[in-house]
C-alpha positions as CSV (number, residue, x, y, z in Angstrom):
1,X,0.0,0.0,0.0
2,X,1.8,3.7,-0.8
3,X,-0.2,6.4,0.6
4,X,-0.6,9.7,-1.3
5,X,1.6,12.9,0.1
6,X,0.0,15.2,2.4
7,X,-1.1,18.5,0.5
8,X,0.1,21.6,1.9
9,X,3.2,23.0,2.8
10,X,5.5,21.2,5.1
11,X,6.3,22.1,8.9
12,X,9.4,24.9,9.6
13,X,12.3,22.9,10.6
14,X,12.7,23.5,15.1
15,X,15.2,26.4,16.1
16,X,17.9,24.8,17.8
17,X,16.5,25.8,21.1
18,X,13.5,24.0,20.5
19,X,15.3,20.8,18.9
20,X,16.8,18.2,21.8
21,X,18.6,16.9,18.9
22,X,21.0,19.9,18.6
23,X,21.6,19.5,22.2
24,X,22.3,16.5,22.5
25,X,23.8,15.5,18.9
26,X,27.0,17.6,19.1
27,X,30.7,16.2,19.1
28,X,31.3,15.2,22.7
29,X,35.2,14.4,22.3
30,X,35.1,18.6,22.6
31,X,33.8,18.4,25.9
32,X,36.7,16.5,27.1
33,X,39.6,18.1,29.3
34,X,42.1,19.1,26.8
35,X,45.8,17.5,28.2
36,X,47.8,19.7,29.9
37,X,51.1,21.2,27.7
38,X,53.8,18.8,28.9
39,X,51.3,15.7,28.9
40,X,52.8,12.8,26.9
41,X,49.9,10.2,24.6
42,X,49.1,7.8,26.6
43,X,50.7,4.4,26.2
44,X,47.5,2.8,25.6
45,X,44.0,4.6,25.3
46,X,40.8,2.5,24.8
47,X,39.0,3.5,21.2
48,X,39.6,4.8,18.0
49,X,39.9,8.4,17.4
50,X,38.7,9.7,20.9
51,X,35.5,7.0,20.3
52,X,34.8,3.8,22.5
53,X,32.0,1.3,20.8
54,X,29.8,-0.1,23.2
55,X,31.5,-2.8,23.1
56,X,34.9,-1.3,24.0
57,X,33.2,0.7,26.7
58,X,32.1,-2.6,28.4
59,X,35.2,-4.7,28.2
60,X,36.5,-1.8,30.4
61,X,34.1,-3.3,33.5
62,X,34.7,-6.5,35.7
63,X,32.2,-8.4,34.2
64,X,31.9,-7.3,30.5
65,X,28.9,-9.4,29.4
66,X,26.8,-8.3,32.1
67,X,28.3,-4.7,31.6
68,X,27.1,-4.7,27.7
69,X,23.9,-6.3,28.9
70,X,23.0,-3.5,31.1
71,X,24.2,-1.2,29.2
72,X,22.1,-1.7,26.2
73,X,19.0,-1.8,28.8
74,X,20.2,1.5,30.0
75,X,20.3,2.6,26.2
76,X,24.0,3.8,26.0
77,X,24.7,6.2,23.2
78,X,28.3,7.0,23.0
79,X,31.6,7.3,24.3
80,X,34.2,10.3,23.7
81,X,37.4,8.7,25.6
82,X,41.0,10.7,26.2
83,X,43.9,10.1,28.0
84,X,47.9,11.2,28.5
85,X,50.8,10.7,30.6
86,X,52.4,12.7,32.9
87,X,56.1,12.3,33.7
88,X,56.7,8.8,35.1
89,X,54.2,9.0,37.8
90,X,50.6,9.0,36.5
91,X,48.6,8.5,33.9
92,X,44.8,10.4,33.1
93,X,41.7,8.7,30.8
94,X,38.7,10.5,30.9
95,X,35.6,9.2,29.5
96,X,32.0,11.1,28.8
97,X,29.4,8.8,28.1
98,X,26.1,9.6,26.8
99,X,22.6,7.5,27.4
100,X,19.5,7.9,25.3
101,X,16.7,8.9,27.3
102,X,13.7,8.7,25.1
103,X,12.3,5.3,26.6
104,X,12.4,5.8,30.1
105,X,14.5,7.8,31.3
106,X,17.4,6.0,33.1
107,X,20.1,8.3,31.9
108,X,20.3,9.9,35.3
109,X,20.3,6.6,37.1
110,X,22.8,5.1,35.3
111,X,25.3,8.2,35.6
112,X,25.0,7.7,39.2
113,X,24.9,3.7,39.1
114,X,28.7,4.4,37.2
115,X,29.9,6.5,39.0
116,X,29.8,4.3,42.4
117,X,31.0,1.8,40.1
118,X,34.8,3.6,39.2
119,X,34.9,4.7,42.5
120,X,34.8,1.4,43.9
121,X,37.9,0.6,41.4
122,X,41.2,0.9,42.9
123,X,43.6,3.7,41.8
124,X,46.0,2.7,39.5
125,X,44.4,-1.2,38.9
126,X,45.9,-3.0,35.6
127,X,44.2,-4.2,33.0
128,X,45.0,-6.7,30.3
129,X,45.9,-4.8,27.2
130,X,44.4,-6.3,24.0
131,X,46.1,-8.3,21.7
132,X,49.6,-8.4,24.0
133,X,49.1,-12.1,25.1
134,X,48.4,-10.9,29.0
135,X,50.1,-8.0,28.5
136,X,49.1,-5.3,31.6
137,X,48.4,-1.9,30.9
């Protein structure tokens, strides 16, 4: 069945304070921390081109399957990810993660759900680096 075009002019696009799209749609990798002059890369940083997939973002967790799991129920967008070095003593990632909130809403939840999570994690835990054959990063 094709139904027939509506007559009639069509609706004026929404101003971009009345679109949620503009908002929300923008490059978040911007919104990172730049790193600081003297900063070195990072010898490893999760990603490609300051971009974690979902899966990615999961395999960062304890328990990746349940971590993709929930975080496909709690309708994950995106992930901007950076990180450097500094000297020999530390090293900085910084991840901004962005949740739909169309269905119901859990965005909120799930920002504070995380971020008891990372907390909980000790500072400066390893983790396997990909592809290394157990190599710790």
């Amino acid at each position: 069945m094709v139904l027939e075009q509506a007559a009639g002019k069509a609706p004026e696009p929404l101003s971009a304070a009345q679109d949620r799209r503009v908002k929300t749609g923008g490059d978040l990798r911007k919104l990172l921390l730049k790193r600081p002059s003297g900063a070195r890369d990072a010898v490893y940083t999760p990603g490609s081109d300051g971009w974690m997939s979902l899966a990615e973002y999961a395999g960062q967790f304890t328990e990746p399957d349940a971590a993709f799991s929930d975080l496909v129920a709690d309708e994950f967008r995106r992930a901007a990810v950076t990180s450097w070095r500094v000297g020999s003593t530390y090293s900085v990632e910084i991840r901004l993660v962005q949740y739909r909130s169309e269905e119901n809403g859990s965005a909120a939840a799930t920002a504070v759900k995380e971020a008891v999570y990372w907390a909980d994690q000790e500072s400066g835990s390893s983790r396997v680096l990909p592809d290394t054959g157990g190599g710790m990063v």
